[in-house]
VMD Tcl script that builds the backbone (N, CA, C; Angstrom):
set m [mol new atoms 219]
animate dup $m
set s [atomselect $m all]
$s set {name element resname resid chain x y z} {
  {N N UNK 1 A 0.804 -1.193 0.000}
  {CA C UNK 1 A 0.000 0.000 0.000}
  {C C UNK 1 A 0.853 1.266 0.000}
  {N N UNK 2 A 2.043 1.308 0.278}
  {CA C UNK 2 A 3.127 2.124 0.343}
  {C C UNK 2 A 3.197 2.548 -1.247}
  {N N UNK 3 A 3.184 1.962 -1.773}
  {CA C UNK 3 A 3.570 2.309 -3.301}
  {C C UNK 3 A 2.322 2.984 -4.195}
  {N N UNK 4 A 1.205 2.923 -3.494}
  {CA C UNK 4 A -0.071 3.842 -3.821}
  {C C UNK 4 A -0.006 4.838 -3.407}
  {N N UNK 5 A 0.438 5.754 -2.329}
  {CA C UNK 5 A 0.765 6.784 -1.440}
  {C C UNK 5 A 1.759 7.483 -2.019}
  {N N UNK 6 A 2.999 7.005 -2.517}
  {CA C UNK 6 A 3.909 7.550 -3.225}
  {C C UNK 6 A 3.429 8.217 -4.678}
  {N N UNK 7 A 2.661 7.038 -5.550}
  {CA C UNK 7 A 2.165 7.488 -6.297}
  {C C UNK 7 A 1.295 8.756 -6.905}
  {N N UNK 8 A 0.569 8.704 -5.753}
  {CA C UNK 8 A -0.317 9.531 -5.224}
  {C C UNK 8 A 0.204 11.753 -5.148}
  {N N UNK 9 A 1.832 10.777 -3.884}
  {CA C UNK 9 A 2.065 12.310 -3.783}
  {C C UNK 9 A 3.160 12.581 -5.205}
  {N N UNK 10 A 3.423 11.764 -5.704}
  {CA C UNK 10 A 4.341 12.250 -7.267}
  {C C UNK 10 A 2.965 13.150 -8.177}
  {N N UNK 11 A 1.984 12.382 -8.195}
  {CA C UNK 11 A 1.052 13.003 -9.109}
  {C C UNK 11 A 0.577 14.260 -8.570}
  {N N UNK 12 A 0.223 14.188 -7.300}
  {CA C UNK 12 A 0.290 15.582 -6.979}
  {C C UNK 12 A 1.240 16.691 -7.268}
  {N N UNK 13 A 2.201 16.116 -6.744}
  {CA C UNK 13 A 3.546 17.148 -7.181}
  {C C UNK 13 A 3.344 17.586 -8.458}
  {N N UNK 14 A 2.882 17.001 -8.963}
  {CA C UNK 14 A 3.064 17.117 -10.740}
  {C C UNK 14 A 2.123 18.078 -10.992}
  {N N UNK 15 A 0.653 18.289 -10.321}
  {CA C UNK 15 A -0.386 19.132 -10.808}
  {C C UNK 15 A 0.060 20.471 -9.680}
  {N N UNK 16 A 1.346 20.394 -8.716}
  {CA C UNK 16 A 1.432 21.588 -8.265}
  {C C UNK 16 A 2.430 22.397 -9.593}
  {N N UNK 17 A 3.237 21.654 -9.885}
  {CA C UNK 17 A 4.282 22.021 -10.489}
  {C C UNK 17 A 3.707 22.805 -12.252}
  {N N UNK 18 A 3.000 21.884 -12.863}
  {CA C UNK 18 A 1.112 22.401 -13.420}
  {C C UNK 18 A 1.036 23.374 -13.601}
  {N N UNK 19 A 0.928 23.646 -12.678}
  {CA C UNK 19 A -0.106 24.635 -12.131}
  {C C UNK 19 A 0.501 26.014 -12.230}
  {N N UNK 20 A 1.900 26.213 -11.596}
  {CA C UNK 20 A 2.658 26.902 -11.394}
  {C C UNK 20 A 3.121 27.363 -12.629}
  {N N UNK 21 A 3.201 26.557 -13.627}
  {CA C UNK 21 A 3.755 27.013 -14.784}
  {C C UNK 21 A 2.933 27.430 -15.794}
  {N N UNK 22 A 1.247 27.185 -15.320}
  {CA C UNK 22 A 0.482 27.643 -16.103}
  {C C UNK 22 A 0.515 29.060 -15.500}
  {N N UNK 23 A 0.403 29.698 -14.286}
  {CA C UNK 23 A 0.762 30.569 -13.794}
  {C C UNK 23 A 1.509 31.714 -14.506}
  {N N UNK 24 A 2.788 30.917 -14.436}
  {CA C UNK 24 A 4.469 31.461 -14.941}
  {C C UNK 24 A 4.355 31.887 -16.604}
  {N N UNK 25 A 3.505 30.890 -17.800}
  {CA C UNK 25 A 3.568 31.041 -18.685}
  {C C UNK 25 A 1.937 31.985 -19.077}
  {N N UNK 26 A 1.027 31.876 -18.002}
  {CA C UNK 26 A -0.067 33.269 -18.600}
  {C C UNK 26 A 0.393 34.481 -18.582}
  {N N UNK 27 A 1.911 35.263 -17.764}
  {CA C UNK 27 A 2.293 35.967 -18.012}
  {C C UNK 27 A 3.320 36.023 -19.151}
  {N N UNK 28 A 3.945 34.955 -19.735}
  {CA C UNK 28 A 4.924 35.352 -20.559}
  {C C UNK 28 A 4.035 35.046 -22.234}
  {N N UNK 29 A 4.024 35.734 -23.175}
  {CA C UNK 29 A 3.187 35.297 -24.348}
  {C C UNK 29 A 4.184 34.475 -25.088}
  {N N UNK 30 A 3.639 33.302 -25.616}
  {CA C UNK 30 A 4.890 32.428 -26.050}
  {C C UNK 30 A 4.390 32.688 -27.809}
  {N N UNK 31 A 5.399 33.026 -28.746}
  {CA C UNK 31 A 5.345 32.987 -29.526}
  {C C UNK 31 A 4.737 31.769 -30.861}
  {N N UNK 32 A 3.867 32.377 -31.715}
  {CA C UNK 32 A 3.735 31.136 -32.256}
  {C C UNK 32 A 4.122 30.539 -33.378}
  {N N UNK 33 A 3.923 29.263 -33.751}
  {CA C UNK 33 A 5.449 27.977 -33.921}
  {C C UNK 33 A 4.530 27.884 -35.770}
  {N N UNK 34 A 5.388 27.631 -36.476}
  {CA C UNK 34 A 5.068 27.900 -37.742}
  {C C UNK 34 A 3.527 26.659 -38.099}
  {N N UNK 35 A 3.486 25.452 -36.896}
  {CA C UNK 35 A 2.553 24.767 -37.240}
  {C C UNK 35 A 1.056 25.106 -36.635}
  {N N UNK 36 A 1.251 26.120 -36.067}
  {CA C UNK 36 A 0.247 26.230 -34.927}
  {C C UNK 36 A -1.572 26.606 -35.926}
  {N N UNK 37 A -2.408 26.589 -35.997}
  {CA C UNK 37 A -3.782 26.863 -36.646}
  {C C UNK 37 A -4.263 27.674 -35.972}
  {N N UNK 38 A -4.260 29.392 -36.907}
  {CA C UNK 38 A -4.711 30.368 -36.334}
  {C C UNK 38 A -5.952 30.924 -37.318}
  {N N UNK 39 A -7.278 30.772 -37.070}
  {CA C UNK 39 A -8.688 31.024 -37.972}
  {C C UNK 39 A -8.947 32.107 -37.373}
  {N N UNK 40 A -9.328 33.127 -38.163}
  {CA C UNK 40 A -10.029 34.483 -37.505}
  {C C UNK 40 A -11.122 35.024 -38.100}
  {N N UNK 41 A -12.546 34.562 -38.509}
  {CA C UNK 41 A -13.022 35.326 -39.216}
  {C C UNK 41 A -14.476 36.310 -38.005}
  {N N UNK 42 A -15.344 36.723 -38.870}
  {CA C UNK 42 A -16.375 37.458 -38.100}
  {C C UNK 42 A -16.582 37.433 -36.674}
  {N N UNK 43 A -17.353 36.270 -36.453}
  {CA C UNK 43 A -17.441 36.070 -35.000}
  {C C UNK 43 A -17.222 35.151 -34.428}
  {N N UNK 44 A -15.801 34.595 -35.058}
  {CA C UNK 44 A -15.401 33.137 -34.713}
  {C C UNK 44 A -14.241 33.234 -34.630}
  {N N UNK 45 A -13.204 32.042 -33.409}
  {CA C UNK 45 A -12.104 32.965 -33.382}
  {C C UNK 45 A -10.943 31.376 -33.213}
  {N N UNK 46 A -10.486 30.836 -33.840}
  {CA C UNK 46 A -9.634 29.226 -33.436}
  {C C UNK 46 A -8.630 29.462 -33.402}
  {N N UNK 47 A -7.882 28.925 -32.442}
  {CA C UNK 47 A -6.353 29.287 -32.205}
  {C C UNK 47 A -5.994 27.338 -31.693}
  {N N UNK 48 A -5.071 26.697 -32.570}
  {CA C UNK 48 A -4.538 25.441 -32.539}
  {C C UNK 48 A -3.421 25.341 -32.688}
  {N N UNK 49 A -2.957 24.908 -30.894}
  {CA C UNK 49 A -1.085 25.134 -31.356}
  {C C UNK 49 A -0.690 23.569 -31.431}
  {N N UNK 50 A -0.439 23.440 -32.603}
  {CA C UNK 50 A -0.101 21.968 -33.083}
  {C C UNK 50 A 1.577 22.019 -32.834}
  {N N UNK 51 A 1.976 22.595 -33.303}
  {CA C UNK 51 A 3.550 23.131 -33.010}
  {C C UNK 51 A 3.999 23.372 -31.958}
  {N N UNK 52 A 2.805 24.029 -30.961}
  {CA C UNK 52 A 3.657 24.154 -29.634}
  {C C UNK 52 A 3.397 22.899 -29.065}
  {N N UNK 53 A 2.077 22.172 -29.272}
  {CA C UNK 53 A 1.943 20.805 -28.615}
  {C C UNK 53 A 3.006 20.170 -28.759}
  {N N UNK 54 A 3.490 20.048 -30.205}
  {CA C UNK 54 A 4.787 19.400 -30.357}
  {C C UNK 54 A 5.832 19.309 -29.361}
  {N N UNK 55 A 6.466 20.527 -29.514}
  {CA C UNK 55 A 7.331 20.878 -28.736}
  {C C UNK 55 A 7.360 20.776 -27.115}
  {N N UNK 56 A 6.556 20.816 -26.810}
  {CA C UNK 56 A 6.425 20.765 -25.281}
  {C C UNK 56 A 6.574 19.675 -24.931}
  {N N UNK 57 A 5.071 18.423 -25.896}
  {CA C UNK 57 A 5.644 17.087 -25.792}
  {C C UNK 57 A 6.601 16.269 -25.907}
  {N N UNK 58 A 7.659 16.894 -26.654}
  {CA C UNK 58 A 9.194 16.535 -27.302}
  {C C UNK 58 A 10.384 16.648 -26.263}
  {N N UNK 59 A 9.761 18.159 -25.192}
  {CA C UNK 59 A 10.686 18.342 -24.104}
  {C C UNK 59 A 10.028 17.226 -22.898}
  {N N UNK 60 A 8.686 17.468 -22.828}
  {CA C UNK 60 A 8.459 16.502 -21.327}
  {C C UNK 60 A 8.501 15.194 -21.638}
  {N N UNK 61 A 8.693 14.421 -22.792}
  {CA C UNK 61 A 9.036 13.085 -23.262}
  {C C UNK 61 A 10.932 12.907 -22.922}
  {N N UNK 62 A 11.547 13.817 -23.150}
  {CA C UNK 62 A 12.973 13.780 -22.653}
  {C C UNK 62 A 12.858 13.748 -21.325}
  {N N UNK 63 A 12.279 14.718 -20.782}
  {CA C UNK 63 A 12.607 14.998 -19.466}
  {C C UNK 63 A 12.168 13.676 -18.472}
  {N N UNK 64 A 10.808 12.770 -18.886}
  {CA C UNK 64 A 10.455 11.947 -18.177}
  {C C UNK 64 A 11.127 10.943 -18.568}
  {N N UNK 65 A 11.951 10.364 -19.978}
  {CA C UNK 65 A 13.153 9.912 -19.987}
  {C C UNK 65 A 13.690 9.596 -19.181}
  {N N UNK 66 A 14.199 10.782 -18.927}
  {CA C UNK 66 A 16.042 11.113 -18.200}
  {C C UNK 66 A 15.416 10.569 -16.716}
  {N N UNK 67 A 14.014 11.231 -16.014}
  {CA C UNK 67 A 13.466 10.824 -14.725}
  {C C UNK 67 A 13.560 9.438 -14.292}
  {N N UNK 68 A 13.321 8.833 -15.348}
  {CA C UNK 68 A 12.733 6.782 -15.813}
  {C C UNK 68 A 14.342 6.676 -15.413}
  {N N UNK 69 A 15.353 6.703 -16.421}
  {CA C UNK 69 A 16.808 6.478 -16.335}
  {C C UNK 69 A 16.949 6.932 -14.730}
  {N N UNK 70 A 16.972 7.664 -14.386}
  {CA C UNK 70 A 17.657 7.846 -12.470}
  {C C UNK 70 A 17.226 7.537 -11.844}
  {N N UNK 71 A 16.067 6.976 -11.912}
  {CA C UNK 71 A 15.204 6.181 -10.618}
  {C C UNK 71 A 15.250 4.686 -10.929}
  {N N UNK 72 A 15.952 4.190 -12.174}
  {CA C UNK 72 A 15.499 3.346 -12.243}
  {C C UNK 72 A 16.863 2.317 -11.500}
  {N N UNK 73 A 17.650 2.927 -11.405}
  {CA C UNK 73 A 19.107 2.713 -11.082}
  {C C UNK 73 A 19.128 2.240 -9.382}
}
mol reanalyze $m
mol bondsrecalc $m
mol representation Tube
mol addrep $m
């Protein structure tokens, strides 16, 4: 049952950490990425960041990598 508890507070950690950076990044405007889908007409307004999805997923796929590799040791 120990190993549900741990689980538990990693995932938490994770939606503090979240959270914080949704925070951190509503102030900074992140530029957008040549794939991203931007529609603007009358009274309709779509903004699809395919490009930034990319990218973000490309960094937190390394990063949970590298996490997997040091714990796993």
């Amino acid at each position: 049952m120990g190993g549900i508890g741990k689980i538990m507070i990693f995932i938490g950690s994770l939606f503090i950490i979240f959270g914080l950076l949704f925070l951190l990044f509503e102030k900074i405007h992140l530029p957008r990425m040549p794939f991203d889908i931007y529609i603007k007409k009358d009274n309709f307004q779509l903004f699809f960041p395919i490009g930034t999805s990319l990218i973000i997923s490309l960094i937190l796929t390394i990063i949970l990598n590298i996490l997997i590799i040091i714990f796993k040791k």
